[in-house]
C-alpha positions as semicolon CSV with decimal commas, in nm:
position;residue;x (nm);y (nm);z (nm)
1;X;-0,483;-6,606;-1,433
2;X;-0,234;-6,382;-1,618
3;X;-0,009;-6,613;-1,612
4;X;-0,158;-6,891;-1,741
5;X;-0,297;-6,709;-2,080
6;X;0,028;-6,578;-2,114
7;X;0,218;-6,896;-2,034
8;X;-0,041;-7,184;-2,225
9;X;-0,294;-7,041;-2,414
10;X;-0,158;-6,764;-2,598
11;X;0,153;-6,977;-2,722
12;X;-0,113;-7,343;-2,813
13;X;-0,365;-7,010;-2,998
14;X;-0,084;-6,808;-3,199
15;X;0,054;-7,224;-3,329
16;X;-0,356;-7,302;-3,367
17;X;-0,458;-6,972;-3,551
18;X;-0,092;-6,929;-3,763
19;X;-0,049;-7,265;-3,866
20;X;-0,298;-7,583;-3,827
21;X;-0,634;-7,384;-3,912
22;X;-0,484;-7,220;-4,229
23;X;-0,376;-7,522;-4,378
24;X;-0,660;-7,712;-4,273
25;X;-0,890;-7,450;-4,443
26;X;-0,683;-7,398;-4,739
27;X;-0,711;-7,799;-4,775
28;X;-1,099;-7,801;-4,728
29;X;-1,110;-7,578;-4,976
30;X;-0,925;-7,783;-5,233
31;X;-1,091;-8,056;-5,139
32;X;-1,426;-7,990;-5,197
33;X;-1,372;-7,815;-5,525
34;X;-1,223;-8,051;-5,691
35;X;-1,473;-8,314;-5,522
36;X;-1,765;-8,093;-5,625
37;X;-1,530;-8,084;-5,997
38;X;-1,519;-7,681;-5,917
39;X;-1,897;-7,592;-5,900
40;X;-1,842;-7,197;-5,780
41;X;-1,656;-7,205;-6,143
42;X;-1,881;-7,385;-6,340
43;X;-2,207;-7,226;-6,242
44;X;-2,055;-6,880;-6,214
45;X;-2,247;-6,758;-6,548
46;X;-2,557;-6,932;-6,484
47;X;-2,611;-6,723;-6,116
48;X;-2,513;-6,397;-6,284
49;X;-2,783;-6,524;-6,611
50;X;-3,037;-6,602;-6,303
51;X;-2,966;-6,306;-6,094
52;X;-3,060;-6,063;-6,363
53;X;-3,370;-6,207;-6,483
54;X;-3,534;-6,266;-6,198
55;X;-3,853;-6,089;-6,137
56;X;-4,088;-6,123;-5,865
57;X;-4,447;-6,308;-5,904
58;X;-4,744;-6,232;-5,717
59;X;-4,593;-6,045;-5,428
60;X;-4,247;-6,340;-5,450
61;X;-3,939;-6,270;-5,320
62;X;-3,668;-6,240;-5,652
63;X;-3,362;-6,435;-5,683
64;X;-3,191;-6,157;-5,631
65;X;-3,366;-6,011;-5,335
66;X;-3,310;-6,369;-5,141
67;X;-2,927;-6,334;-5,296
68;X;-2,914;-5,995;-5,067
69;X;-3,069;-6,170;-4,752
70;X;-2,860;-6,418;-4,763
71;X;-2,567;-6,230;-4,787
72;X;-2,642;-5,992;-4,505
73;X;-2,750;-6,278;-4,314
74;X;-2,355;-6,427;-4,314
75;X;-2,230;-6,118;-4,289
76;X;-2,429;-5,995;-3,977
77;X;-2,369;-6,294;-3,796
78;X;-1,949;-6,299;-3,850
79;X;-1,993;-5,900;-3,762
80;X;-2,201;-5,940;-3,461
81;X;-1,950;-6,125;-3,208
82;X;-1,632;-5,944;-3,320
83;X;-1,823;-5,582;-3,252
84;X;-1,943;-5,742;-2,867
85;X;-1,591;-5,837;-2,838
86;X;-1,440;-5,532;-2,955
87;X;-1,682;-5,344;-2,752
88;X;-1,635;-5,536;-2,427
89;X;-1,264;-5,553;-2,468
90;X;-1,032;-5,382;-2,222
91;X;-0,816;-5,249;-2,491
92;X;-1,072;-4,929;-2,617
93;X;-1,191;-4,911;-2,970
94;X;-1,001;-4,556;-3,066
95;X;-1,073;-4,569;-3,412
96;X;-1,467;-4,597;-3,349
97;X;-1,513;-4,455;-2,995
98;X;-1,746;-4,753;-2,922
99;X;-1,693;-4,956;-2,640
100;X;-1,846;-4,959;-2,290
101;X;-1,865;-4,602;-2,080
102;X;-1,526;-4,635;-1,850
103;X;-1,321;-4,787;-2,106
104;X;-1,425;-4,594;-2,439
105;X;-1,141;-4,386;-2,588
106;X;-1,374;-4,111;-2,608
107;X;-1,487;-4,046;-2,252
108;X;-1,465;-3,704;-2,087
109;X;-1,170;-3,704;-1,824
């Protein structure tokens, strides 16, 4: 099994992850600003005009507050597999001490 991560997929992810997907998310990027005529440019002032004015009504959520949720929302969720990884990984987390019992960096010898 060694040899085959070592041999197939470790070469076909370093090509995948170093060259194809950062062009082809550099290009989507491009793309869809200038197809969207650069809307996270144009509407920059107006969210930061809207952000501090909202207020809540009868017991609402604010702009603002649903801003935050959302947020945290696509943060927790890109957070959330790389700590299970980390955690279940056989190299230990020594910077954290996390990790599970007989492979945390941490554990009493």
């Amino acid at each position: 099994m060694d040899f085959l991560q070592e041999q197939v997929v470790d070469p076909f992810n370093k090509v995948l992850y170093t060259y194809i997907f950062i062009y082809l998310l550099i290009g989507a990027g491009i793309y869809f600003t200038v197809r969207t005529r650069f809307v996270q440019v144009r509407y920059f002032g107006r969210m930061l005009r809207q952000l501090r004015r909202s207020r809540r009504r009868d017991g609402g959520v604010s702009s603002f507050q649903a801003f935050c949720v959302g947020l945290a929302a696509r943060v927790g969720t890109g957070t959330s597999p790389v700590s299970l990884s980390r955690s279940l990984s056989v190299v230990p987390a020594r910077s954290s001490g996390c990790g599970w019992w007989p492979r945390s960096a941490w554990r009493r010898r």
